[in-house]
Each structure stands twice: as C-alpha cells, then as structure tokens.
N, C-alpha and C positions, 0 to 999 in steps of 0.2 A: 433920441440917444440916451438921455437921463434913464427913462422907463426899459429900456432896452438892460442899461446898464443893473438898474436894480433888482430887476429879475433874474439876472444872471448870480448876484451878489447871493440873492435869496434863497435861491433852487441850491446854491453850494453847500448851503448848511440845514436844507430841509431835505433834499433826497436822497442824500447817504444814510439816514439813518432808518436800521431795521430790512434795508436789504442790502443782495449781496454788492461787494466791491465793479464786478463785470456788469450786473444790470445798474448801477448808481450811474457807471460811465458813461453806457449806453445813453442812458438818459440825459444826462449834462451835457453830451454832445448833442445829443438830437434839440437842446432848447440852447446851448452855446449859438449852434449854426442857425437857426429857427425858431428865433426868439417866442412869435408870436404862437404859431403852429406848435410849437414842443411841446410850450405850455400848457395847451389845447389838449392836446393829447396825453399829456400825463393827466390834468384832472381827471380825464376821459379814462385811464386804463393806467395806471401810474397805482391805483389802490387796488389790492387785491382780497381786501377782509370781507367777509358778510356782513350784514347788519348786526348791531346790537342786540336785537332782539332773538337774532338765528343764532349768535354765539351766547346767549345766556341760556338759551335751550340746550343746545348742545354740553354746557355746564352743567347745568341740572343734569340731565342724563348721564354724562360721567359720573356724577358723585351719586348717584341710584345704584349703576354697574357697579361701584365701588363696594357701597353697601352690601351689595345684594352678593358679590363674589369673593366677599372676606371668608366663608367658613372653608371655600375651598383652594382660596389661596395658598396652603401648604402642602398640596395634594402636587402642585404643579411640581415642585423640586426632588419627586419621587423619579422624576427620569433618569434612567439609567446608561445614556449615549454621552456622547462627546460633550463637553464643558462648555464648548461657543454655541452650542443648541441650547441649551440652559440658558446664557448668558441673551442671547437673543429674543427668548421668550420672556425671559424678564423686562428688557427693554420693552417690548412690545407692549406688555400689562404698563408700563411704568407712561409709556407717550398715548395708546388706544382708549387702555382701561379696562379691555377684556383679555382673562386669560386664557392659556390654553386647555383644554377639555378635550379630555381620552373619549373612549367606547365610540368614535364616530366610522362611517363606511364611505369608501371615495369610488368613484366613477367616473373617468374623464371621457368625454365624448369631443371625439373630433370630428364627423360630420356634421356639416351645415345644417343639412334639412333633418337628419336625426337629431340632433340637438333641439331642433322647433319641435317635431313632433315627440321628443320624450317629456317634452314641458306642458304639450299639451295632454298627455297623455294623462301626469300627475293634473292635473286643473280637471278634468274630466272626473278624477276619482275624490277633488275635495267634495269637504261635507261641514266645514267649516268659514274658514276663510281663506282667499288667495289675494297673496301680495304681490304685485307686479310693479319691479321699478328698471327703469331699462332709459340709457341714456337717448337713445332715437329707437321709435317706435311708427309701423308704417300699416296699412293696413293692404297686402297687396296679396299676390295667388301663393307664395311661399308661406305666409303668416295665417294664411286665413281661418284654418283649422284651428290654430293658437285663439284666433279673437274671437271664431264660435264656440269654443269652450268656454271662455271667459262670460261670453253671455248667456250662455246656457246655463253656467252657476250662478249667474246673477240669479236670474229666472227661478231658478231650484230654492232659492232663500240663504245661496253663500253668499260673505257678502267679499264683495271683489273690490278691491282698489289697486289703482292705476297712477303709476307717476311716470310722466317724461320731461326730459331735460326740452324747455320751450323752444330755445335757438335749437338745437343739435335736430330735433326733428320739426323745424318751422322749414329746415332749409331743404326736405327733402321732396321732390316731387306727391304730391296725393297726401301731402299733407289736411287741406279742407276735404279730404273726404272721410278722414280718420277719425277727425274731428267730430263728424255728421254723426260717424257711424256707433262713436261713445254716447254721443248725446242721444241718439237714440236708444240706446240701450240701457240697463239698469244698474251700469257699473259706476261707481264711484271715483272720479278720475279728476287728477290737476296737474297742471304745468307744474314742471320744476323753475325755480329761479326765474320765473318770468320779469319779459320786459315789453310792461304794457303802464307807457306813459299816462295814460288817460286817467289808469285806475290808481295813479299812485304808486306803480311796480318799477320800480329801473334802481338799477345799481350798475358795477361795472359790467360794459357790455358783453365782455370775453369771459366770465365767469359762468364755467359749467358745472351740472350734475352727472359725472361721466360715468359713475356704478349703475353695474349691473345684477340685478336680484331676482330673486323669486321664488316666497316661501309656500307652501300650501299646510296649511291646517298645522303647520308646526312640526309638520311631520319632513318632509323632505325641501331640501333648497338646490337653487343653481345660480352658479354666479361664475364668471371668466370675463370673455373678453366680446362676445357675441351680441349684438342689437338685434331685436326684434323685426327685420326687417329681409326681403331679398337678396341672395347674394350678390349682386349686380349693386345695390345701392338706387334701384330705380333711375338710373340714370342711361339715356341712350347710346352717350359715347360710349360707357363703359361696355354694355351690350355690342356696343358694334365690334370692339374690338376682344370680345371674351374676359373681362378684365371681373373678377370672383373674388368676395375674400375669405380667406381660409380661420377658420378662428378656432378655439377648442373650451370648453365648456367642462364645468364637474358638476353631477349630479352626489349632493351631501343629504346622508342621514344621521340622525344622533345630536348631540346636546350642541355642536355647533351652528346645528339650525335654528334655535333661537337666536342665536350670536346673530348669526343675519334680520333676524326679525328686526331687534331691536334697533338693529342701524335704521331697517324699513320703516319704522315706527317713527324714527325722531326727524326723517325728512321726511314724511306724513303729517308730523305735526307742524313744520318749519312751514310747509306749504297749508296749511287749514286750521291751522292751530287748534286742531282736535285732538286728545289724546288718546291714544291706543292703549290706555292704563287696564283696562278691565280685561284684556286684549291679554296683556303680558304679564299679569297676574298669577293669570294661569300658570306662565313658565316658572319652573327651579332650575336654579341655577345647579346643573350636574357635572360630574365629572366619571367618567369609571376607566376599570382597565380595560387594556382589550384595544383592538380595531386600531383607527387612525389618530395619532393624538393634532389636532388644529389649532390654530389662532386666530383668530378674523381681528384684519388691522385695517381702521379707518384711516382717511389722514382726508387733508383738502383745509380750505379755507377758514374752516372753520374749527379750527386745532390751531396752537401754536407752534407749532413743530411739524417738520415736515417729516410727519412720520412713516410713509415708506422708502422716501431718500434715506433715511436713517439705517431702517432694515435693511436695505439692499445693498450698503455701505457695510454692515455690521457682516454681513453674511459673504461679502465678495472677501473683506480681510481674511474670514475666520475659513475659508478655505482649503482644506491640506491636500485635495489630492484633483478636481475637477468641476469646472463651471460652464453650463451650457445655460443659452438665457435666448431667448425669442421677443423679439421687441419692435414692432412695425415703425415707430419714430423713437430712434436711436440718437437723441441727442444731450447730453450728459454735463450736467454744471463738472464745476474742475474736481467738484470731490471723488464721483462718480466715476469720472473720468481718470482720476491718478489713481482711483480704487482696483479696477478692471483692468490698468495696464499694469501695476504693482502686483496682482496678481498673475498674469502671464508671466513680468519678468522674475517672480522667483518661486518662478518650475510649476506652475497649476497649469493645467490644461485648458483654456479659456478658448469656446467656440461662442459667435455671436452669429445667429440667423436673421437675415434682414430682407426686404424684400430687393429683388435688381431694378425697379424702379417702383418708387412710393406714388400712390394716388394725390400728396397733396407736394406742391412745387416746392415751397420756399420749406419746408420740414425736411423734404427728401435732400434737398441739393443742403441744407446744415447738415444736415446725417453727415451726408459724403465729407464733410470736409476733417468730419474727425478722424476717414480710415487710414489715415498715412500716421498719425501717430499710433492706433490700433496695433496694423499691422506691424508695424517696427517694433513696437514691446512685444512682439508675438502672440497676439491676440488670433486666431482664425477665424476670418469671413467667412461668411456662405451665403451669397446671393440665390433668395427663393425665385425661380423662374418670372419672367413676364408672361403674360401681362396681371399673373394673380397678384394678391394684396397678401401677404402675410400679416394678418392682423392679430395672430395670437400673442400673448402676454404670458410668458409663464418663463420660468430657469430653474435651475437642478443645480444645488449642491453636494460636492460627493455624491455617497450613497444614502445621506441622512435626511436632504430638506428638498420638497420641490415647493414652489411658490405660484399661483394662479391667482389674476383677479383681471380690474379693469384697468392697471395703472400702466401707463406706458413709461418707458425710460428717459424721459424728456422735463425742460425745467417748468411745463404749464400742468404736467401731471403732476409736478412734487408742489405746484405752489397756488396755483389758480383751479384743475379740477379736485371736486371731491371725489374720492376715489373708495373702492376698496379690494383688499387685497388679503388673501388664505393662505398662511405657510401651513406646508402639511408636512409631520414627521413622523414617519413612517416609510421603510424600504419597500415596502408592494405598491405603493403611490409613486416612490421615486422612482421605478423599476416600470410603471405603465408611460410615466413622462418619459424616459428614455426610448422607448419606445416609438414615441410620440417625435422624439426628435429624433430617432434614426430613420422615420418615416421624411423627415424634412430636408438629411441630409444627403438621399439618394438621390430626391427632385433637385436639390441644388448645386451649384458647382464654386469651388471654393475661388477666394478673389486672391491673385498672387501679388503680392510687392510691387514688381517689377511690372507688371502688366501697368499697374494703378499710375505708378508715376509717368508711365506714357501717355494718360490722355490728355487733348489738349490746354494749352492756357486760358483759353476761355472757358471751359466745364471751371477750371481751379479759379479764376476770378469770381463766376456766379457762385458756386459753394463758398465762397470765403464771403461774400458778400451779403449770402443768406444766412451763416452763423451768426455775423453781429444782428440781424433781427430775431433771432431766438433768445439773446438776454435781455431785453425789454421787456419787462414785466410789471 
C-alpha cells in the first residue's frame, strides 16, 4: 500500500508537466487504477522525444537553413495576397526554418499505380543521385518496377539511398524478402528509427518516421500521403474484401526540391550518421517569381513545437470564405477541434472527407465520436465509400492555400510521428485540389445529423471509449 501510495504521490507532480492537460489525465488515471501496469507503460510510451543525439542534429540543421536562407528571407514578404497567407508563412520559417520559395511547378497525381510508375519513371532518368524515404516500403507486383529502377541506378553509378520507417514496414507481410532484395542489390539502405535491442537501438516503441519523399538528382521531388507499396496493403483480408487505398501524391519541380532534400538528408544522417554535406553544397538557396510559391514544414519529435497542429490551427482561423480537408484518421486535440467547429459556426463552409469505415479499429471508432459535435457546429461529413481507405492528406483554403504531405489530423501525427507537410500558394494548385475533392464528393454520400444520433448505444459506447485511448501519449 505504502509503494502503491507513493507512486500515485509522484506521477501527480511528474506527468503533467510539458504535456497536454487531457493526455496528463489519461495517464494518472491509467496509473491511479493500475498502479503497477500504468507505471509500466508510461515508462514504455509516456516519452515522446528522440534522442539527444537526433535532436542535436536536427539543431545543427536548423541553424545551417537559417544561415544559408537569410539573403532571402526578405523576398518572402514580396507576396502580394491576403495578410493570414503572409502571416502563416511566417510562422512556418519561424517553428520549420525553411522559407517559402517562388518559381516552383505542381502536379498532383491521384492514381495509385500512376503515382508508383511516374516515380519510377524520374529514378530511371537520374544521373546523379536518388533519395528514397518512404514510411512503409514493400517489394511486391505493384512496386516492382519502382525497386528495378532503383537498382538499375545503383548499377549505372547513381548513388541511391533508401530509408524506411522499421515498425511501419516490419509489420507488413514480405517484409524478409525486401530486405534480401536491398541487400542484394547496390543500394544504400537503413531502417528508420529502428528497434533492435541487441544492437543497442530502442527508444519509445510507438515513435514513427511517417514522411514520405523522394528527391532525384535535385531536380524533381514527391511527397503526399502514398507508401511505397500495393494498394491492398499486402494483406489477404483486405483482398478479399476489395478493400484499396486511395491517396494523392504531388510531383514538385523548382527550388523547393532542395527543401525536401534537406529534410532527406538530416534523417540520413540521424540514421548513419553520414553526412550528405558535399551532397547539399551543391544546392542555393533560391527563390524567384513565377509558378508556385511553397513551404515545406517539418514537424515530429524532433522539434519543439508541434509544428503542423500550429499551421493547420493558423490557417483553419484565418479562413474567410471555405475549407475542404481530407483526412483518413480524424482525430483532433481540443485546439483542432474548437478550430474546425469555430469555423463552421461563423459562416465558412467547412467539408470534412473521411472514410465510411477506417482500416484501423480503435482510430476509426475515436474518429466517430467527434462527429456529433462536427455536425452540430455545421461542419459537412462525407463518408468515402466502403470498403476503400481514404488515405489522402491534403485541404484547401479558400482559393489561396492547399496543403499536401504525410501528416494526418490526429494527436500521434502532431506529437509522436515525424511528418512532413507542403503548403502550396498558388490558385492553379488550389484549383487541381478542388478538383481532386470534387472527384471525392461524387463517390461519397454526405452523413446527416439526424441519421448519426440513431445508431445504436453500443457503436456510442465503443467510440467514446476509443477516444480516451487516443490521448495517451
């Protein structure tokens, strides 16, 4: 009882501090009721920071970008649109460290297997190097043409690196043959964040690398919401039942392709502690008129700031006329969440695409429990068909900002993975996104009120009981 009591005493005044009030609770109750087990499990997953060593790197690196992007940091305030687009790119430089840079060309690709083969298509035409970071990576009949390029530029004298997130693709079937199949090849390849007790690798076990990249020769990049792998997920239920996921991808040329590099670079080093410096040398930092003006916004673990909660927050307020947002786990700390309704209730047009049922249980059934207060501020649902997966990431502000990358709207996106994420500003970008989501809105059928509060009390039990496990963190 003593020992019981003291740890209760202790966890009081050690786990509130530095996160938020709803995960602090979570937690003091999970070790209130569970003294022993609580404990257990917050040492286990209770810390969400990298190493020391990954966040000094990461430091260093900010203050290189910082360096290296002063002469044109006065270039940025040349835009000539709305004041919360300004204001926002400012934040952006002020939590990332990179700013934003004109003369870029956008391309969004929303097929599956077009998306794979226009990546391989650029890997085929390097002549330098190709940078490949992709949160799950699978070597299967959809990819394969993607991984015989990649060794074919090995082979040729490009030199290729390879980074996957260890968990994300350990858990996917043909994983040991992927493995075989780098190793025998001539590419240059490491786990993300690995956790491999033997060698000394472990930290918390739910901390992912969830960006998605892929630069070639400096010349063109791609980054969204897309993994390297089959649409199915290699998995036979999913096959048995059609079950697909849809995602949408940008092919980027112009000075924001270095931006991606460099993120490539510094979890290149994080993992091999090699540096890409002779690498990135090369690059200047540009800016020009013209074409797409971008931003590429890190955030994850390894920042202090949860810097795309911040953006997404910043850009839901600063809304005057319509907000369309694509989010496959929809689950929103309160900021997030009083963001998104405060805009509905005064008069934006707020659509939220989600899928009619999620691939992963206890994610999908939190989702659900927020749409009753949603729909009530007048937010509009629209459930993407079963049995697909809506797994694209992207939303549209007015007519000025659309946003693409890997970060989903949930609190392990803003706090636990590393993410990254492209605000692009420019009306022919936001104008293909629209697009893109009127393409969404035709397959889907919107979710009414009134429907919602009739299903039964047990769906509203498991969702209310799946929300408190998404604030533990």
């Amino acid at each position: 009882m003593l020992v019981d009591l003291v740890i209760r005493v202790v966890v009081l005044g050690v786990i509130p501090g530095n996160r938020r009030p709803t995960t602090a609770m979570a937690w003091l109750l999970c070790i209130f009721f569970l003294p022993y087990v609580g404990l257990l499990l917050f040492l286990m997953f209770g810390n969400f920071r990298l190493s020391r060593r990954r966040r000094e790197t990461q430091d260093d690196v900010n203050r290189r970008i910082v360096e290296g992007t002063r002469d044109i940091a006065s270039q940025v305030p040349d835009y000539d649109g709305p004041a919360w687009v300004k204001s926002a790119m400012e934040l952006n430089q002020n939590l990332g460290y990179f700013p934003a840079l004109g003369g870029n060309s956008v391309q969004l690709i929303e097929g599956y297997q077009e998306s794979l083969d226009a990546m391989a298509d650029e890997i085929s035409r390097a002549t330098h190097y190709v940078n490949a970071e992709f949160y799950i990576m699978s070597s299967d009949a959809s990819t394969d043409r993607l991984f015989r390029e990649l060794e074919a530029a090995a082979e040729r004298g490009v030199r290729v690196r390879v980074l996957f997130d260890h968990i994300g693709s350990l858990r996917v079937p043909g994983y040991r043959g992927m493995v075989r199949r780098l190793k025998a090849s001539q590419i240059e390849w490491r786990r993300m964040l690995p956790l491999l007790p033997v060698k000394g690798q472990w930290r918390r076990p739910d901390l992912r690398n969830h960006r998605k990249i892929l630069v070639v020769d400096g010349r063109v990049g791609f980054t969204g919401s897309q993994n390297v792998i089959e649409p199915s997920y290699r998995k036979k239920r999913n096959v048995k039942v059609g079950r697909e996921w849809v995602e949408l991808m940008s092919r980027l040329e112009g000075p924001i392709v270095g931006t991606l590099n460099v993120m490539f670079a510094t979890d290149w080093s994080s993992e091999t502690e090699e540096s890409l410096e002779s690498q990135l040398a090369a690059y200047h930092w540009d800016s020009f008129t013209g074409g797409s003006l971008c931003q590429v916004v890190p955030s994850g673990p390894g920042y202090r700031t949860e810097n795309n909660l911040r953006l997404f927050n910043t850009l839901l307020y600063s809304a005057e006329e319509c907000i369309t947002i694509s989010s496959p786990y929809f689950v929103p700390d309160d900021s997030l969440l009083y963001a998104i309704t405060t805009a509905a209730q005064r008069g934006i047009t707020v659509e939220l695409f989600v899928s009619e049922v999620g691939d992963q249980f206890l994610v999908h059934h939190a989702q659900r429990s927020y749409y009753e207060a949603l729909l009530r501020a007048g937010v509009r649902i629209y459930l993407y068909p079963k049995p697909f997966v809506l797994h694209a990431k992207h939303f549209t502000v007015d007519s000025d900002v659309a946003v693409i990358g890997s970060s989903n709207m949930d609190m392990r996106s803003f706090s636990l993975n590393l993410e990254v994420t492209v605000m692009m500003i420019d009306d022919d970008v936001v104008r293909q996104m629209h697009a893109v989501e009127d393409h969404y809105r035709s397959m889907s059928r919107e979710l009414q009120l009134d429907e919602w509060m009739q299903r039964p009390m047990l769906a509203r039990y498991v969702d209310n009981v799946a929300r408190l496990t998404a604030t533990i963190q």
